[in-house]
LUMKOL-968182 format. One line per 4 residues: for each residue x negated, y, z of C-alpha. Coordinates in steps of 0.2 Angstrom, whole numbers, padded with zeros to 4 digits. Example, Ala and Ser with C-alpha at 12.3 -4.5 7.8 and 13.67 -1.06 7.14 Angstrom:
<pts>
-0062,-0022,0039 | -0068,-0005,0036
</pts>
This chain:
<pts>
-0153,0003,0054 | -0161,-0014,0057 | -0160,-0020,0038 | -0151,-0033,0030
-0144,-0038,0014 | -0143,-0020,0006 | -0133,-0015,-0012 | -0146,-0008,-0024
-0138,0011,-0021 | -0140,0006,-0001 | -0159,0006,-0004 | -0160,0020,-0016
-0151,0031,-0002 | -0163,0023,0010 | -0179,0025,0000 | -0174,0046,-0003
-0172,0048,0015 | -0189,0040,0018 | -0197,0052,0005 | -0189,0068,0011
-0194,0064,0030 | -0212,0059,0022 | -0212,0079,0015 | -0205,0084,0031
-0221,0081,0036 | -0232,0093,0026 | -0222,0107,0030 | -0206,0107,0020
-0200,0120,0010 | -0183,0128,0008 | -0179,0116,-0007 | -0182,0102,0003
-0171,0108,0017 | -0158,0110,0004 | -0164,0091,-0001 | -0155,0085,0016
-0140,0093,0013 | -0137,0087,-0003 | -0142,0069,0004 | -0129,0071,0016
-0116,0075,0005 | -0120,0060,-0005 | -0117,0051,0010 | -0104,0057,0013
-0096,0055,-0005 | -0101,0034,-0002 | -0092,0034,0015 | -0076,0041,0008
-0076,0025,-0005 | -0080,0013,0010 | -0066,0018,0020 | -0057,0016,0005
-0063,0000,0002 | -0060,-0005,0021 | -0042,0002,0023 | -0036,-0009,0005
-0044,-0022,0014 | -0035,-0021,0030 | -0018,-0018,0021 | -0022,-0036,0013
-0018,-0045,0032 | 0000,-0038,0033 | 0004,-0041,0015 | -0001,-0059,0020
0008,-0060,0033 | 0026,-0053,0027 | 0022,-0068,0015 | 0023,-0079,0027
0039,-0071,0036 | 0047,-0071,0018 | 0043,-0089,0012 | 0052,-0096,0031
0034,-0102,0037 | 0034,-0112,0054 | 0033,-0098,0070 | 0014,-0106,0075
0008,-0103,0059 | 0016,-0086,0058 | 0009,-0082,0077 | -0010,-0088,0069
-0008,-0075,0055 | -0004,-0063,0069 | -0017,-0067,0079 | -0031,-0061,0065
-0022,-0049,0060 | -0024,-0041,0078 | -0040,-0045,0079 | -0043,-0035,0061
-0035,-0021,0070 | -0046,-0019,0083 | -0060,-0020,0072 | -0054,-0006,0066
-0052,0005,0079 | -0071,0000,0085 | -0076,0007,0070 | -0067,0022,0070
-0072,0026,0087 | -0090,0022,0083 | -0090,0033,0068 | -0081,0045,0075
-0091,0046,0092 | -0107,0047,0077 | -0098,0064,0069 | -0095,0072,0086
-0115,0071,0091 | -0116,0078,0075 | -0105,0091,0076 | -0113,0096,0095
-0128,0100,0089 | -0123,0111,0071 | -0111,0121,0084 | -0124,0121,0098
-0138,0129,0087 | -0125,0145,0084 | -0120,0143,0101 | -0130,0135,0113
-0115,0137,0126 | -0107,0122,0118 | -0102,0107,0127 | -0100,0089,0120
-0083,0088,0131 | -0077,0100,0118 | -0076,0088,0105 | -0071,0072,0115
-0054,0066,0108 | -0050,0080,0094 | -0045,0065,0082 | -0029,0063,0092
-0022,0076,0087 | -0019,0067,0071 | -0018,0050,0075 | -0006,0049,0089
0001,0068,0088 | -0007,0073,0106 | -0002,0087,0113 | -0017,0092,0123
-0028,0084,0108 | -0020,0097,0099 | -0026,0110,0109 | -0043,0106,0110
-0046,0105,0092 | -0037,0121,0086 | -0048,0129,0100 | -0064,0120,0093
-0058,0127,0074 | -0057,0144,0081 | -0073,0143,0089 | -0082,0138,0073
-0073,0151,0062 | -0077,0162,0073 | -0094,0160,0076 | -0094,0160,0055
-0106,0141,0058 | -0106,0140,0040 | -0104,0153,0027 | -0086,0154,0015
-0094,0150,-0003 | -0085,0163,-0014 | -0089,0152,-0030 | -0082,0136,-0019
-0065,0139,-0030 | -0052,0127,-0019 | -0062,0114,-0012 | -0057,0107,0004
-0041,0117,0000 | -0030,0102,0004 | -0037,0106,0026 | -0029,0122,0025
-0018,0122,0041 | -0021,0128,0059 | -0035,0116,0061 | -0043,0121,0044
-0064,0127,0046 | -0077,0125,0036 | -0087,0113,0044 | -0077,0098,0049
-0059,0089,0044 | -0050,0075,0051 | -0043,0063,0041 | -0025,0055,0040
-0034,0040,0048 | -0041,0049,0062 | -0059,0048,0054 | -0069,0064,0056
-0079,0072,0042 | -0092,0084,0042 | -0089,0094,0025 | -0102,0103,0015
-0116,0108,0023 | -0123,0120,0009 | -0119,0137,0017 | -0122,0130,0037
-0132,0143,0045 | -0147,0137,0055 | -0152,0124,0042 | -0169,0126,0049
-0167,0125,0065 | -0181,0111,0076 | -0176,0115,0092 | -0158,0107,0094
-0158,0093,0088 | -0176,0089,0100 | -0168,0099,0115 | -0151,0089,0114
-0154,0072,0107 | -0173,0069,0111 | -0177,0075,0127 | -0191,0082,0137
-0201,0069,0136 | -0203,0049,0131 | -0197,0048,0149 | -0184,0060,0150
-0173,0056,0136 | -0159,0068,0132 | -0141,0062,0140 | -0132,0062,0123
-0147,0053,0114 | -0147,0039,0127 | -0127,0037,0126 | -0130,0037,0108
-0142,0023,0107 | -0130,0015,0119 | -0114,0016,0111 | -0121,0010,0095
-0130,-0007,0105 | -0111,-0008,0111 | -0103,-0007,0093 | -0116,-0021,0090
-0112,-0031,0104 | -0092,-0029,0103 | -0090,-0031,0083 | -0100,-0047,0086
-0088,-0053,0100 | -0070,-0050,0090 | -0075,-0059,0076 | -0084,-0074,0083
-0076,-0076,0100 | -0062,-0087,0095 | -0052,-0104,0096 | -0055,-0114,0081
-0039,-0117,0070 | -0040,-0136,0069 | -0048,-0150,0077 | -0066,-0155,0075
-0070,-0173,0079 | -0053,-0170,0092 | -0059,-0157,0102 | -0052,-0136,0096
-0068,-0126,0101 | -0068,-0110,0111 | -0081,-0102,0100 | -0092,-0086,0112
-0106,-0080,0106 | -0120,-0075,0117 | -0129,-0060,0110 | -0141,-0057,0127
-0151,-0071,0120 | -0158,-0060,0107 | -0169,-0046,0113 | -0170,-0030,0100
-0187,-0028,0093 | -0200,-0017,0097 | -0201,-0010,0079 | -0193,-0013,0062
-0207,-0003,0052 | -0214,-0014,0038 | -0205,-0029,0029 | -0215,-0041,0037
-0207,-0035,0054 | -0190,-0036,0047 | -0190,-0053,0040 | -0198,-0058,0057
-0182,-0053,0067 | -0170,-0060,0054 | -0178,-0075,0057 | -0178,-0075,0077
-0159,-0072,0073 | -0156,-0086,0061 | -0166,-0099,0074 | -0154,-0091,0089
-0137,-0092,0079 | -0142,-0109,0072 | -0144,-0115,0091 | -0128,-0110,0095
-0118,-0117,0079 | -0127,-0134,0085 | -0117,-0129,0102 | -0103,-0124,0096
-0103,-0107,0101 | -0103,-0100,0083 | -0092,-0108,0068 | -0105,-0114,0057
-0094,-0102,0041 | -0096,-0086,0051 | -0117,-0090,0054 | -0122,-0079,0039
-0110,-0063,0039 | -0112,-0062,0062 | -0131,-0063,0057 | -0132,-0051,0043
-0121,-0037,0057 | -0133,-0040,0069 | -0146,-0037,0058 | -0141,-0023,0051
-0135,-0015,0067 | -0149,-0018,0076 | -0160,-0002,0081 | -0179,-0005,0085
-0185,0002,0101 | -0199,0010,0095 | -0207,0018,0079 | -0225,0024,0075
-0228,0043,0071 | -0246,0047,0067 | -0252,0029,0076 | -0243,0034,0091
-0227,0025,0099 | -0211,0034,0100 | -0194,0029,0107 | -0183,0028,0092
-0172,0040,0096 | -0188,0054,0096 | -0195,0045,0081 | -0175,0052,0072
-0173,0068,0080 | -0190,0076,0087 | -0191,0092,0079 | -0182,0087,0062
-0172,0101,0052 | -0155,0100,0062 | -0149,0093,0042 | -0159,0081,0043
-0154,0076,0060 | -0136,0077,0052 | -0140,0067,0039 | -0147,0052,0048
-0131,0052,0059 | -0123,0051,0044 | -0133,0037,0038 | -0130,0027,0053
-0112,0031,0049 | -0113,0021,0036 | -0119,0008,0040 | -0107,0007,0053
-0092,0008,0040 | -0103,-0007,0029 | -0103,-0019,0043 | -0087,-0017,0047
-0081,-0022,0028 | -0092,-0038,0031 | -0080,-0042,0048 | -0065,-0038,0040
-0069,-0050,0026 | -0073,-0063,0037 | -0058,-0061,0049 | -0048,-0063,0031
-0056,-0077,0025 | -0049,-0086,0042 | -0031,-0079,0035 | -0027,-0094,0022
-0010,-0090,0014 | -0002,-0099,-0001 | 0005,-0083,-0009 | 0017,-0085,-0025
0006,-0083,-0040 | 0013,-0072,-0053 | 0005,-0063,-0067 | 0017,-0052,-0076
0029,-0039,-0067 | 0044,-0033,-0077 | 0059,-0020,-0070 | 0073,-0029,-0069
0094,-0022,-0069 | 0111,-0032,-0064 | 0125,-0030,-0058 | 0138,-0044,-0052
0146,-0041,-0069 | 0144,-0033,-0086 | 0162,-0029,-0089 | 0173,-0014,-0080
0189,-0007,-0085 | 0188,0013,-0085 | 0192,0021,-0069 | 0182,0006,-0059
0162,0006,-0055 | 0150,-0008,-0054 | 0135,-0010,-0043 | 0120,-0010,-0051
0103,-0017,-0043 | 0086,-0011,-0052 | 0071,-0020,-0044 | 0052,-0027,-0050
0053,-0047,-0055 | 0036,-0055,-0053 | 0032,-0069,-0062 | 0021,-0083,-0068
0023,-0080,-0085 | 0011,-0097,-0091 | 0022,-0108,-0080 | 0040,-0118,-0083
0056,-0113,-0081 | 0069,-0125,-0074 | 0087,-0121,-0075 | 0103,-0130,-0069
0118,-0123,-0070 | 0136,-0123,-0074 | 0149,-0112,-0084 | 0166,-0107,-0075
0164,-0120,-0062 | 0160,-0111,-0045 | 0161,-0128,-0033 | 0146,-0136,-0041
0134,-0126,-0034 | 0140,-0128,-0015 | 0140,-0148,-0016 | 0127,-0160,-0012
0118,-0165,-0026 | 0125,-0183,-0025 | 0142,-0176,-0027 | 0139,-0166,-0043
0147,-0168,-0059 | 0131,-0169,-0070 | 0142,-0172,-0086 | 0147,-0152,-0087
0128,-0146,-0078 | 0118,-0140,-0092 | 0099,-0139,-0094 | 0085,-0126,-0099
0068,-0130,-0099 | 0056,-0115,-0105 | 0045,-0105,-0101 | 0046,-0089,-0087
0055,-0075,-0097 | 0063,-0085,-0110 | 0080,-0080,-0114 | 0097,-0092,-0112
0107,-0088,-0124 | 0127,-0088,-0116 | 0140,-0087,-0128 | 0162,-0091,-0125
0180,-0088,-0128 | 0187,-0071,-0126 | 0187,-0065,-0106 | 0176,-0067,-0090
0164,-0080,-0088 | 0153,-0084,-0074 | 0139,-0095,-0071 | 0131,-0101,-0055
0116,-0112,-0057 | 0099,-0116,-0048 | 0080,-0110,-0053 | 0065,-0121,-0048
0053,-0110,-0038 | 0035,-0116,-0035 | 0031,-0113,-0013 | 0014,-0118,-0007
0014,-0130,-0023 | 0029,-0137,-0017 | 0044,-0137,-0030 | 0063,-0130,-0024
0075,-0126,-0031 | 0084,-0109,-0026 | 0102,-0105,-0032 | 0110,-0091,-0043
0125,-0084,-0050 | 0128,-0070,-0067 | 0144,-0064,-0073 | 0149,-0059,-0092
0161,-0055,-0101 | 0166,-0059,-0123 | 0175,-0046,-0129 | 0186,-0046,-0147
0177,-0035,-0160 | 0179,-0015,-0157 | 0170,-0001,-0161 | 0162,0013,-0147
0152,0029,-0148 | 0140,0031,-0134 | 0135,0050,-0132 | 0116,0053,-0124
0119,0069,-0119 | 0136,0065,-0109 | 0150,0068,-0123 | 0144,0087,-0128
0134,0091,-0142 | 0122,0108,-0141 | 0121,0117,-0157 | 0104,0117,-0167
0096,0104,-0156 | 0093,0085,-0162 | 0107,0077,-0151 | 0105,0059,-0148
0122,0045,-0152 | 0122,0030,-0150 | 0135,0020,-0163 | 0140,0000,-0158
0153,-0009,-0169 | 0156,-0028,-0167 | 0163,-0039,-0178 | 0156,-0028,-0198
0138,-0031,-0204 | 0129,-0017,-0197 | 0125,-0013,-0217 | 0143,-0009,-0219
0146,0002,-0206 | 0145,0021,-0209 | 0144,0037,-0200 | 0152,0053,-0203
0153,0069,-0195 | 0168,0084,-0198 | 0160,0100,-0207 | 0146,0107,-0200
0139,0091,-0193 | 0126,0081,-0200 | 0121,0062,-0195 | 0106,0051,-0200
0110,0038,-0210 | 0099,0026,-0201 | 0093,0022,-0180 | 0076,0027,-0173
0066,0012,-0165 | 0079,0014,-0150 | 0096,0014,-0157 | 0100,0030,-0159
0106,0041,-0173 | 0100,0062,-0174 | 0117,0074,-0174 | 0114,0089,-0178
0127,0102,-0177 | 0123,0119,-0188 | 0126,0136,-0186 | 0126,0154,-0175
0137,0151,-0163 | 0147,0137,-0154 | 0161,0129,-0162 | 0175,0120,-0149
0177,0105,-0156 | 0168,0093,-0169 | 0172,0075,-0172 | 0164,0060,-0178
0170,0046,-0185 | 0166,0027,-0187 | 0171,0018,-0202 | 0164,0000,-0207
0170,-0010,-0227 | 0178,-0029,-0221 | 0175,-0044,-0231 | 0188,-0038,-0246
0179,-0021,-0249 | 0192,-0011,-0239 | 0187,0002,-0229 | 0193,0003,-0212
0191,0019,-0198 | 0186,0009,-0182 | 0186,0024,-0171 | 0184,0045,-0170
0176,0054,-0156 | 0178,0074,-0152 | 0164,0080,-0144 | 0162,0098,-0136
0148,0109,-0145 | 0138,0121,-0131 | 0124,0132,-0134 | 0107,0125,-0123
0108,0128,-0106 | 0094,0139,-0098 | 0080,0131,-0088 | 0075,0135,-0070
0059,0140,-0064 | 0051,0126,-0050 | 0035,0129,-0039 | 0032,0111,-0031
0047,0103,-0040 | 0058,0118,-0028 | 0066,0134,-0037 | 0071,0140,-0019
0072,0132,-0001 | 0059,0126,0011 | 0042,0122,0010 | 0027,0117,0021
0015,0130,0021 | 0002,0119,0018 | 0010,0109,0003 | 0010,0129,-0005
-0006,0133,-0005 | -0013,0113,-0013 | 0000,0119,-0029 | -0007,0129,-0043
0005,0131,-0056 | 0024,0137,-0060 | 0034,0125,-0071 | 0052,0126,-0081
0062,0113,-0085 | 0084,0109,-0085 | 0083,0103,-0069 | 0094,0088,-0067
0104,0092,-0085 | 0101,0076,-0094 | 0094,0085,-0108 | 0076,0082,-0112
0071,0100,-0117 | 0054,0105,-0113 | 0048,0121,-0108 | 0032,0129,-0102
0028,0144,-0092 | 0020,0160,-0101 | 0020,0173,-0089 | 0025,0177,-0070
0025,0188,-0057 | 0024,0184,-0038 | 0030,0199,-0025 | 0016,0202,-0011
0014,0213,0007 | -0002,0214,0010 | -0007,0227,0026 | 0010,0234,0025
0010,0237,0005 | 0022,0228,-0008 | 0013,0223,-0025 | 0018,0211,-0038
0005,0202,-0045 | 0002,0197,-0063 | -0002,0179,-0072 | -0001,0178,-0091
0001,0159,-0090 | 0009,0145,-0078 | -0006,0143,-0067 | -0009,0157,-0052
-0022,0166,-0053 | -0034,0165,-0039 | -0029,0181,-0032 | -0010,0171,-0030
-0017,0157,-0021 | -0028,0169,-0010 | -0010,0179,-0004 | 0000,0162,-0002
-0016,0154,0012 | -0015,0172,0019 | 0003,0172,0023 | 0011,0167,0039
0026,0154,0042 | 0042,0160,0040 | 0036,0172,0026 | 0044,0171,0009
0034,0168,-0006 | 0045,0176,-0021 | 0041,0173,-0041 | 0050,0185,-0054
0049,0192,-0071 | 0046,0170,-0075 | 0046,0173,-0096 | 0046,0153,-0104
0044,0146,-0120 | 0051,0130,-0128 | 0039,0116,-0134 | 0041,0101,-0149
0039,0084,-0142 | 0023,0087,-0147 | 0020,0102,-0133 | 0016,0115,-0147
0026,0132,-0142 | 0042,0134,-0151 | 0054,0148,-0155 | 0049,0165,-0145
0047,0168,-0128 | 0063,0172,-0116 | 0063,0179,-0098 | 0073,0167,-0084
0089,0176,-0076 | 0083,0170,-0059 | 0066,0168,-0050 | 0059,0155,-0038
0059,0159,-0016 | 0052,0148,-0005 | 0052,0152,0012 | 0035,0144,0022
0034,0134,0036
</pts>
């Protein structure tokens, strides 16, 4: 485009183009056709990081806001938010349209060289379908993918493996995809047919003659002046937030007062135009039709949307749109739309950020996130439950912790500070994440208190309320595998006994049954119960030595002894059911696993079968490992909706915690059928 502050991979993409059109020149060869295709797929690859980019950057305005809705902040400065949050939006839709107007031209002429029948109304509104589910968008575009797998536009690479894989729906082809956004992408242009083609791109971009423009050039050259125009106008037509010298200024700028050059060609005539734009912009901060913040980013938009309206070939004057498109390779062609493209996305990152930096919210600071658990009470009696809360605390872990609070004295908390007893409230200072240690008689405590919370640099204090129990010393056992122990596997118990030194207290098992002496780095003891076959009951015991020597049996346990249950083969977390036909054909591999046991018993997938019709004949084919074989993920795209797509013959093996295969390979009782839709 016009130019502009450029990153260092900006100019190296600009400065290849330059040289591949330079050997276009002198009669390019083959390899340098291919050059242009392999340009525009770099091209591409930096657009998809840009949107990227601009869609974390967009998702920044409505975390800023529900900031603002959760701290309580007054309805004007919640309305403000909104108001460049909204404006943010339609930045964003300009763009899309513009890119998306960009990738439709594009996509006219690669068609129209295969068929020059082709009409741009074809193409007009095909990113509906996605974004707002239309019905008659949805028509058009599955017409426009037939049409282009039909006409075989560009060649299926054999050797491609599963790219693109993830468009395989009723819409899927391989020249184009539309994202979840609505953005449309051209996809690899490797195997498009009529690389060489001159004629297309002169015939329906450039025209006749200087004179007789093509009609989709001229809307081309149009919409991208209006892009310009319009970006400009949402980000700096606005009313100031505060009050300069008593007056709030309506801020319009007028971009008629700068006429787009007659070329752009050498540095000289670049940094001529910046500076006709810096001199107009200046006049209008003095006038108060630009904020004097937004001066540099409105100027370095205009700049680098700008488009000359002429260019120099040979020493002779073209219009700028013949100077792109006049008999150029139809890739070439595709990849200056896809340069523009670009741009278009960059520009649209410089308004966002500038609409954000308008966007000026005191958020809580926090720089350490912890998983947090509670319930209202620590303490049930069996045959009751307990409601249990898991959520993410976020927290400034360098700042101070204030507490207030008081023990088994509820009232406190709901007087005014005045009528407090402050003899009874106790104190913590600390810092965020620092334990208070609670301790009591025997029975249920409660303690309801106040935290100091810093919003917008202002100290309050919000209120808060635990439960706990103290219990008389006993002894439990805790079974992590749900009161049953599986014979020859390295059960998991866990052994508490309050009130005995932990050095005193022993654990035994009845015959058969053997216990480590001492607990992993989480607690828990190994039992491991020996033998062929399953014994009904074992039992463990708990003894502890008091302070006169004596040993004293705090508690015995039976626990139930099963063999390991088998495990159930899953294709996309699913051993049977329903499944999108789509979501089949992206997976590429069977697993095995217990399923929702609570046993943490791995397996892995050695060998599988899955049942096909293909022309009327049943096969099963073969994989001698978890993953499907190409042949597999060739039947499941091939299938239709409501098909079912059967595994059998699924033979797994176990694995040590290490993943090493274990023990010998077993076949599954049951297979896995999904039924596709």
């Amino acid at each position: 485009m016009g130019g502009g502050k450029e990153t260092p991979r900006q100019k190296m993409i600009g400065l290849m183009y330059l040289v591949l059109m330079a050997l276009l020149a002198m009669n390019v060869s083959k390899e340098i056709i291919n050059a242009f295709v392999t340009l525009n797929n770099k091209l591409e690859s930096s657009i998809a990081q840009t949107e990227s980019f601009n869609t974390e950057l967009s998702s920044e305005f409505a975390t800023k806001l529900a900031t603002l809705k959760a701290t309580g902040a007054p309805p004007n400065e919640v309305a403000r938010v909104e108001v460049h949050k909204n404006t943010n939006d339609e930045v964003v839709k300009l763009t899309r349209d513009m890119c998306n107007d960009l990738v439709r031209r594009n996509l006219y002429l690669l068609i129209s060289a295969v068929d020059a029948g082709t009409t741009f109304e074809e193409f007009e509104g095909i990113e509906e379908a996605i974004v707002s589910d239309d019905a008659d968008a949805k028509v058009k575009l599955k017409a426009l993918a037939d049409k282009v797998n039909a006409l075989a536009v560009v060649a299926i690479d054999e050797h491609a493996g599963d790219h693109g894989e993830e468009h395989h729906d009723e819409y899927h082809n391989n020249l184009f995809h539309i994202d979840d956004a609505g953005y449309i992408h051209i996809m690899d242009l490797s195997g498009y047919s009529k690389k060489d083609d001159y004629d297309t791109p002169t015939r329906l971009l450039a025209g006749e003659s200087f004179e007789m423009i093509a009609p989709e050039g001229l809307h081309l050259m149009e919409n991208l002046h209006h892009y310009r125009n319009d970006l400009i106008a949402l980000i700096s037509n606005y009313n100031s937030d505060t009050m300069e010298g008593g007056v709030v200024y309506k801020y319009e700028f007028d971009t008629s007062m700068i006429e787009d050059p007659d070329f752009l060609i050498t540095e000289q005539d670049a940094l001529d135009f910046e500076n006709l734009v810096d001199s107009v912009i200046d006049i209008q901060v003095k006038e108060h039709k630009i904020a004097a913040i937004d001066k540099e980013a409105i100027k370095n938009i205009f700049v680098r949307m700008t488009i000359p309206k002429k260019v120099l070939n040979h020493g002779e004057e073209y219009p700028w749109i013949f100077g792109q498109f006049d008999h150029a390779p139809i890739v070439a062609a595709s990849a200056v739309m896809t340069s523009v493209r670009s741009d278009v996305l960059q520009v649209q990152t410089l308004a966002s950020q500038l609409v954000a930096s308008r966007v000026k919210v005191q958020a809580f600071n926090f720089n350490k996130i912890d998983p947090l658990a509670f319930s209202s009470t620590s303490y049930i009696n069996q045959g009751d439950s307990l409601g249990l809360k898991v959520m993410i605390a976020a927290y400034d872990s360098s700042e101070a912790m204030e507490l207030r609070y008081w023990v088994d004295d509820t009232a406190q908390i709901s007087k005014s500070h005045s009528e407090r007893n402050l003899d009874n409230m106790l104190t913590f200072n600390g810092k965020a994440g620092q334990e208070v240690r609670m301790s009591g008689s025997v029975g249920d405590h409660m303690l309801v208190g106040e935290i100091a919370v810093k919003e917008k640099g202002v100290k309050k204090w919000k209120p808060w309320k635990f439960n706990y129990a103290v219990g008389a010393p006993n002894a439990a056992i805790a079974n992590a595998d749900l009161m049953v122990l599986y014979l020859n596997w390295k059960n998991k118990i866990k052994v508490s006994a309050s009130g005995y030194k932990p050095e005193t207290i022993k654990v035994t098992g009845s015959s058969g049954v053997s216990i480590t002496s001492k607990a992993d780095k989480d607690g828990f003891l190994i039992c491991t119960v020996k033998g062929k076959r399953p014994k009904d009951i074992v039992t463990i015991t708990v003894s502890a030595t008091d302070d006169d020597g004596k040993t004293v049996e705090l508690t015995k346990e039976k626990f139930r002894v099963f063999t390991l249950p088998k495990p159930l083969a899953y294709f996309g977390g699913k051993a049977s059911g329903k499944m999108p036909k789509i979501e089949a054909g992206m997976l590429s591999k069977i697993t095995a696993s217990l399923g929702d046991s609570p046993l943490n018993v791995p397996y892995t997938v050695v060998e599988f079968g899955m049942y096909v019709i293909v022309d009327g004949n049943a096969s099963t084919l073969k994989s001698r490992s978890n993953k499907l074989t190409p042949k597999m993920k060739a039947a499941v795209k091939k299938m239709s909706k409501g098909a079912s797509l059967t595994f059998t013959g699924v033979m797994v093996q176990q694995l040590t915690p290490s993943g090493a295969k274990t023990g010998k390979p077993f076949k599954l009782p049951v297979g896995i059928q999904i039924r596709l839709m």
